[in-house]
N, CA, C and O atoms as CSV, one atom per row, in Angstrom:
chain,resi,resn,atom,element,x,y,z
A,1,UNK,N,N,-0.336,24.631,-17.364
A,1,UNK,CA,C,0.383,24.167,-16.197
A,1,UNK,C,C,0.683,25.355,-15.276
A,1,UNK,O,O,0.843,26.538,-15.577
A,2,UNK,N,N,0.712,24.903,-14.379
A,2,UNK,CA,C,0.873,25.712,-12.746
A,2,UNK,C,C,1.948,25.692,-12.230
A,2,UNK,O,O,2.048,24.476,-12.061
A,3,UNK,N,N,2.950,26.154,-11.797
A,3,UNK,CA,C,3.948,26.298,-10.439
A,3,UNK,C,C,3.885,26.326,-9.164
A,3,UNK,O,O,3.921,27.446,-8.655
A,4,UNK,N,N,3.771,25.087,-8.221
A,4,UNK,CA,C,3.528,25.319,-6.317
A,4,UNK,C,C,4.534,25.001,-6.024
A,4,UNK,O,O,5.448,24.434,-6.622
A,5,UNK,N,N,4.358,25.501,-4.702
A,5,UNK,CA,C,5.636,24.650,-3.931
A,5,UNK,C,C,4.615,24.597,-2.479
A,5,UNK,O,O,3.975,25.554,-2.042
A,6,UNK,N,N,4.677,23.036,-1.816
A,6,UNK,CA,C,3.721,23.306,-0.754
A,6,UNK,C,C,4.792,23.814,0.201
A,6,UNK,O,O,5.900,24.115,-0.244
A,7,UNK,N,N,4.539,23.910,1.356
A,7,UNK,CA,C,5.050,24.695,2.199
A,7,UNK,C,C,5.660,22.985,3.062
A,7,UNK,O,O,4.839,22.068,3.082
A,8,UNK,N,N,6.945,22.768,3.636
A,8,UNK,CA,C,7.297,22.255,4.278
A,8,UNK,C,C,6.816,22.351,5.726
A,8,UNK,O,O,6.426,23.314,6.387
A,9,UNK,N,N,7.020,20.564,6.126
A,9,UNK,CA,C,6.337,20.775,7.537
A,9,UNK,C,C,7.605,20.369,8.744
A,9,UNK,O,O,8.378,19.412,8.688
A,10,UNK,N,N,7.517,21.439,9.826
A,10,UNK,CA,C,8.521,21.159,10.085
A,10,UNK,C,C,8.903,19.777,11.457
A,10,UNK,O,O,9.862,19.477,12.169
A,11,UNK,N,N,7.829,19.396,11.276
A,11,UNK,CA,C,8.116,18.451,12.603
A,11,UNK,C,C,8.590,17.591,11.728
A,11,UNK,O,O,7.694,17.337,10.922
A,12,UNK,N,N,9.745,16.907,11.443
A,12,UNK,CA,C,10.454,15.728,11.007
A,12,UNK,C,C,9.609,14.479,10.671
A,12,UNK,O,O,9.732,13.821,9.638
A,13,UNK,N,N,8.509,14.172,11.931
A,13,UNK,CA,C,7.836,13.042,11.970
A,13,UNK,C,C,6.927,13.088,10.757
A,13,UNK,O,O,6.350,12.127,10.248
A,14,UNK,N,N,6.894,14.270,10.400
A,14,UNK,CA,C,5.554,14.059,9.332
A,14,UNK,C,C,6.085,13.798,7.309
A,14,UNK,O,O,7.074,14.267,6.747
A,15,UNK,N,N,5.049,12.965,6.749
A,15,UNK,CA,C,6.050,12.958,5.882
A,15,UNK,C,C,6.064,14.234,4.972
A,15,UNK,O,O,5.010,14.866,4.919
A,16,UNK,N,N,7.076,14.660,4.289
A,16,UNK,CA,C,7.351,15.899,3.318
A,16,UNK,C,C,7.243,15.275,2.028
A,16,UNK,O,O,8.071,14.986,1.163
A,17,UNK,N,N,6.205,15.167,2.115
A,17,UNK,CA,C,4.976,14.522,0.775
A,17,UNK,C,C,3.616,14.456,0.791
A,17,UNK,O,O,3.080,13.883,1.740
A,18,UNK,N,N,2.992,14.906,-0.029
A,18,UNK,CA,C,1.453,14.790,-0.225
A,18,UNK,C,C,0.839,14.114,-1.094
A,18,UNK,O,O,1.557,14.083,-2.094
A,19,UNK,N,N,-0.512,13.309,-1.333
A,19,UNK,CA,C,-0.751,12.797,-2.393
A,19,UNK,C,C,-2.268,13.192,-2.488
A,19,UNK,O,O,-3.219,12.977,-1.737
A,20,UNK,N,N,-2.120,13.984,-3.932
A,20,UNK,CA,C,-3.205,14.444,-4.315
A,20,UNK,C,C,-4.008,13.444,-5.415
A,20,UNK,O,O,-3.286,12.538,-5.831
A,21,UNK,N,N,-5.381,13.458,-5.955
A,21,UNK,CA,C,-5.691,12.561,-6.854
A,21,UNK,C,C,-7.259,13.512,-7.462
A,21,UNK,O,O,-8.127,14.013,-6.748
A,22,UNK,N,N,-7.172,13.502,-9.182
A,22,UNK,CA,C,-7.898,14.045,-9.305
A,22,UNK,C,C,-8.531,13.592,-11.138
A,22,UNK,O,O,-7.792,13.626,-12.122
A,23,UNK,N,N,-9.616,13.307,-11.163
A,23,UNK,CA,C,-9.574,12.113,-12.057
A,23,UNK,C,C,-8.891,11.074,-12.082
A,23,UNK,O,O,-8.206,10.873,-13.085
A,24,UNK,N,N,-8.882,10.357,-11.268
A,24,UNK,CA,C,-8.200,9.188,-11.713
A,24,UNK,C,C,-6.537,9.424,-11.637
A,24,UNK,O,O,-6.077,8.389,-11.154
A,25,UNK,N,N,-5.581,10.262,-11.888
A,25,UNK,CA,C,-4.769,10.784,-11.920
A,25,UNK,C,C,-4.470,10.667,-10.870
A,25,UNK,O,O,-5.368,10.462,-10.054
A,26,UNK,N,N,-2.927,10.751,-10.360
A,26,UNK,CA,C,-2.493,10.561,-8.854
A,26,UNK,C,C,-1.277,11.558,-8.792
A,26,UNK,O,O,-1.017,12.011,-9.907
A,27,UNK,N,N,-0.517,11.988,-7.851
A,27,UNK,CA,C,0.025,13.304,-7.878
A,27,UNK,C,C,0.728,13.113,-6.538
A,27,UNK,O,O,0.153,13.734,-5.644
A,28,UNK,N,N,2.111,12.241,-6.022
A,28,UNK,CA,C,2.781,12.722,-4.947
A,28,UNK,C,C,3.902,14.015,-5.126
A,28,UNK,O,O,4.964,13.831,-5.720
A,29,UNK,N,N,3.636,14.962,-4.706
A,29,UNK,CA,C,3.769,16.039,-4.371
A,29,UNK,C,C,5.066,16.440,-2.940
A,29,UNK,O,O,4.690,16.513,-1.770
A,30,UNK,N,N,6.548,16.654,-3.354
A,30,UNK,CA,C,7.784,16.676,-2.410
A,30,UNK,C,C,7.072,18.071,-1.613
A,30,UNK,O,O,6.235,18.684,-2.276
A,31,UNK,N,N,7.319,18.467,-0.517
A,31,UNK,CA,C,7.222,19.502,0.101
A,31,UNK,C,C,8.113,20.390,-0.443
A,31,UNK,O,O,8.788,19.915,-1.356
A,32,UNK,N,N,8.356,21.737,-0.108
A,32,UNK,CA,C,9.756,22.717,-0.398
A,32,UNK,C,C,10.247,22.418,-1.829
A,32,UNK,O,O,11.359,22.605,-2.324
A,33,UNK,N,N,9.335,22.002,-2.261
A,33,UNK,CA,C,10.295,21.480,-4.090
A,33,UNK,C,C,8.987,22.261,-5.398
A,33,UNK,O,O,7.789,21.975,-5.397
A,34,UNK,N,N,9.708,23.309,-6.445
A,34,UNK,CA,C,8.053,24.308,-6.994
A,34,UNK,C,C,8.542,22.522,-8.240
A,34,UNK,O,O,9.517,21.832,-8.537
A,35,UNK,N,N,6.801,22.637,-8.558
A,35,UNK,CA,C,6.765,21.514,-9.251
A,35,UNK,C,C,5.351,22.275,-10.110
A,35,UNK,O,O,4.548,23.126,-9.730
A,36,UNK,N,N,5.467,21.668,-11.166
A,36,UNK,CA,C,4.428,21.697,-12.520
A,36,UNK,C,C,3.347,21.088,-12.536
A,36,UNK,O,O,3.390,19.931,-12.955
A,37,UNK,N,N,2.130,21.599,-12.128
A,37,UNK,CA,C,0.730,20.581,-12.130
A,37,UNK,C,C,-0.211,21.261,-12.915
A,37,UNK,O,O,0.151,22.378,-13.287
A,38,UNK,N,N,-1.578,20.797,-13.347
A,38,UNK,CA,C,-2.554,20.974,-14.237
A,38,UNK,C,C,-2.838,22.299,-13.159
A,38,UNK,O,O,-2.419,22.496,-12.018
A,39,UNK,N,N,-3.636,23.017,-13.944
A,39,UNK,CA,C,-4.144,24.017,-12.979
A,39,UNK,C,C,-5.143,23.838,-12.185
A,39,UNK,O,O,-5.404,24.498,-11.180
A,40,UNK,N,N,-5.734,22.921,-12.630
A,40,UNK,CA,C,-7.362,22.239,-12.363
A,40,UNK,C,C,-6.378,21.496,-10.629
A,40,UNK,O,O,-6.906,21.747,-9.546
A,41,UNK,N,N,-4.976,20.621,-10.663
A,41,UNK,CA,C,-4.667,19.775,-9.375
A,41,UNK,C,C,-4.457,21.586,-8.574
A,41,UNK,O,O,-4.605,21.740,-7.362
A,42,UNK,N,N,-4.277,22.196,-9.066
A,42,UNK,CA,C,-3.323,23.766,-8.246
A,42,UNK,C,C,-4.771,23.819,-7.188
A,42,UNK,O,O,-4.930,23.677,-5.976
A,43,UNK,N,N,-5.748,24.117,-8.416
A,43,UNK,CA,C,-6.902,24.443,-7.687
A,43,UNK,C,C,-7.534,23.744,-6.506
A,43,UNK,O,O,-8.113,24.361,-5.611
A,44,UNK,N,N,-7.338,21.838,-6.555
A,44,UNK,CA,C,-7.570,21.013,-5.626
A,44,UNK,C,C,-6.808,21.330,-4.626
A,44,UNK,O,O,-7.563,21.514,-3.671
A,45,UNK,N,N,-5.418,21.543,-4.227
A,45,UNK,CA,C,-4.724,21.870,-3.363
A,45,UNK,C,C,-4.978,23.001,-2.892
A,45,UNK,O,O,-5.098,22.948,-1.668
A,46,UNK,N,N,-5.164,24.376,-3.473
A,46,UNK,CA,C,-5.632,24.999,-2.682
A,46,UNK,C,C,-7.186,25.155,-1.974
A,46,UNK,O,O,-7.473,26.028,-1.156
A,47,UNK,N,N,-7.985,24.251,-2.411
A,47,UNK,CA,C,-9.202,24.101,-2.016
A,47,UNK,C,C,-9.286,23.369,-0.552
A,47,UNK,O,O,-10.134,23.496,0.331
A,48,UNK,N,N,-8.033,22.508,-0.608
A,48,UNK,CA,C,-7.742,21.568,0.833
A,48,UNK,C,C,-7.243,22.693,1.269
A,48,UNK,O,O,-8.189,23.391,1.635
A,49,UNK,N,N,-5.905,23.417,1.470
A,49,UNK,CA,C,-5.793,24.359,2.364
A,49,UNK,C,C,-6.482,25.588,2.833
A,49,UNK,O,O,-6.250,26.446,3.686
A,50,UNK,N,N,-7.554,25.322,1.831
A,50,UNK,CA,C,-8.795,26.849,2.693
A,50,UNK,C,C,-9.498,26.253,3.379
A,50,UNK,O,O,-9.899,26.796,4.408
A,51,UNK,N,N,-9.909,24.892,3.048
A,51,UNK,CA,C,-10.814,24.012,4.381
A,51,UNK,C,C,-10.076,23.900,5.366
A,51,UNK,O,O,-10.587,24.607,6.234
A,52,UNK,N,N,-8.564,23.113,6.018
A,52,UNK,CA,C,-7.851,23.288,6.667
A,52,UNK,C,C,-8.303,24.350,7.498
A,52,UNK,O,O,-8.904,24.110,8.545
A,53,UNK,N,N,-8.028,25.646,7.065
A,53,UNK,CA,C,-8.193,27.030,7.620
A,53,UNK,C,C,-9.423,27.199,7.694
A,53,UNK,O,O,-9.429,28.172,8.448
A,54,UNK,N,N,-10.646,26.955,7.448
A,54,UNK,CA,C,-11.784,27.188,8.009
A,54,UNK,C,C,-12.044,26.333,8.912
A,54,UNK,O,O,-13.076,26.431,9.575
A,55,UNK,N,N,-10.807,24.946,9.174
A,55,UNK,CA,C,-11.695,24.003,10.057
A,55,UNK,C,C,-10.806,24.537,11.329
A,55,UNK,O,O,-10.914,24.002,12.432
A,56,UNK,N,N,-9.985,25.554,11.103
A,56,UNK,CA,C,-9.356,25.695,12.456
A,56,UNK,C,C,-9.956,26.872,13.024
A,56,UNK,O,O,-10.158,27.139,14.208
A,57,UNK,N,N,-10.225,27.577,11.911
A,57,UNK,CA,C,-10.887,29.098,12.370
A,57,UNK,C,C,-11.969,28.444,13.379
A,57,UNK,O,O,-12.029,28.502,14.607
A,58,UNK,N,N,-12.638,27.927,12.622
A,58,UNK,CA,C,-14.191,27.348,13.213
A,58,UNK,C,C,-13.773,26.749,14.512
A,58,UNK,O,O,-14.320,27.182,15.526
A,59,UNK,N,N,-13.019,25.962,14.600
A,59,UNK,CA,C,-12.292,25.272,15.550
A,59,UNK,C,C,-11.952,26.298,17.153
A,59,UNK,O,O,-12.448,26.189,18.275
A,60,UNK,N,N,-10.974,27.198,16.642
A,60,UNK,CA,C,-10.989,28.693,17.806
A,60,UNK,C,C,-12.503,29.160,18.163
A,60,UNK,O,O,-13.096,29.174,19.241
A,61,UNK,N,N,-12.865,29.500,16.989
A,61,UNK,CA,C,-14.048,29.860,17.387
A,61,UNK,C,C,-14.901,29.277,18.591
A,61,UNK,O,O,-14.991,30.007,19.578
A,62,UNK,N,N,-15.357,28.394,18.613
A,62,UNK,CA,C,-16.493,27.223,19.378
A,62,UNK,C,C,-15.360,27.424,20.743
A,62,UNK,O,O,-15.883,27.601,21.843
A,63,UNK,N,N,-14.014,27.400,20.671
A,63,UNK,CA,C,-13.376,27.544,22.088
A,63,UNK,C,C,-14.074,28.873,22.482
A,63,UNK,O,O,-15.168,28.936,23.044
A,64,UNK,N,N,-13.426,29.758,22.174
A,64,UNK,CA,C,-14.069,30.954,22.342
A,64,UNK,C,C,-15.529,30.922,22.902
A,64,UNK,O,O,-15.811,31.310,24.036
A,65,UNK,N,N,-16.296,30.499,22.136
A,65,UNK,CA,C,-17.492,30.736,22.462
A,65,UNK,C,C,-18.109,30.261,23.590
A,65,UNK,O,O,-19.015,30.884,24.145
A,66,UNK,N,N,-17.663,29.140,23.995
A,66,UNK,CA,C,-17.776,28.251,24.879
A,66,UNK,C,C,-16.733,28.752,26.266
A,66,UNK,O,O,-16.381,27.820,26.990
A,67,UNK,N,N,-16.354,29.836,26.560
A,67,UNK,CA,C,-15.555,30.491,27.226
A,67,UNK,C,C,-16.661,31.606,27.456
A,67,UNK,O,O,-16.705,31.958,28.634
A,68,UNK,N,N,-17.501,32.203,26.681
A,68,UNK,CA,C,-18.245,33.428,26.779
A,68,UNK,C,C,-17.483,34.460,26.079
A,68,UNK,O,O,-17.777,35.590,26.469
A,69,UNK,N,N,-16.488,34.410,25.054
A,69,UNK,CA,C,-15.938,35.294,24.672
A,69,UNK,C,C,-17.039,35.196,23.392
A,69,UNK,O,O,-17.616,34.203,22.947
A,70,UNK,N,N,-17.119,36.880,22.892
A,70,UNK,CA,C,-17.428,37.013,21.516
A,70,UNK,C,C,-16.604,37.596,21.085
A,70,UNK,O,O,-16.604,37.870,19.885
């Protein structure tokens, strides 16, 4: 077992919960709260937040580029 805590979001509107699922297994997840998961769910969660971050990198990027900046 693992220790996270996801990171709270702060616009109110959004909910401060996540639901992860991995085998079959289901996993709502409080924001701001460290909670105990398989290491194998640790790993799913952080696998979503590096895509996240590559889809924004990528995301700047193409602005950029499309500006003529390199």
């Amino acid at each position: 077992m693992v220790t996270i805590r996801l990171p709270r979001d702060p616009d109110p509107r959004h909910p401060q919960q996540e639901f992860f699922s991995l085998n079959f297994k289901n996993y709502i997840i409080k924001r701001g709260v460290p909670v105990e998961v398989p290491k194998a769910v640790a790993e799913l969660i952080q696998n979503k937040y590096d895509a996240e971050d590559y889809i924004r990198d990528y995301d700047e990027y193409l602005k950029y580029k499309g500006k003529g900046i390199k």
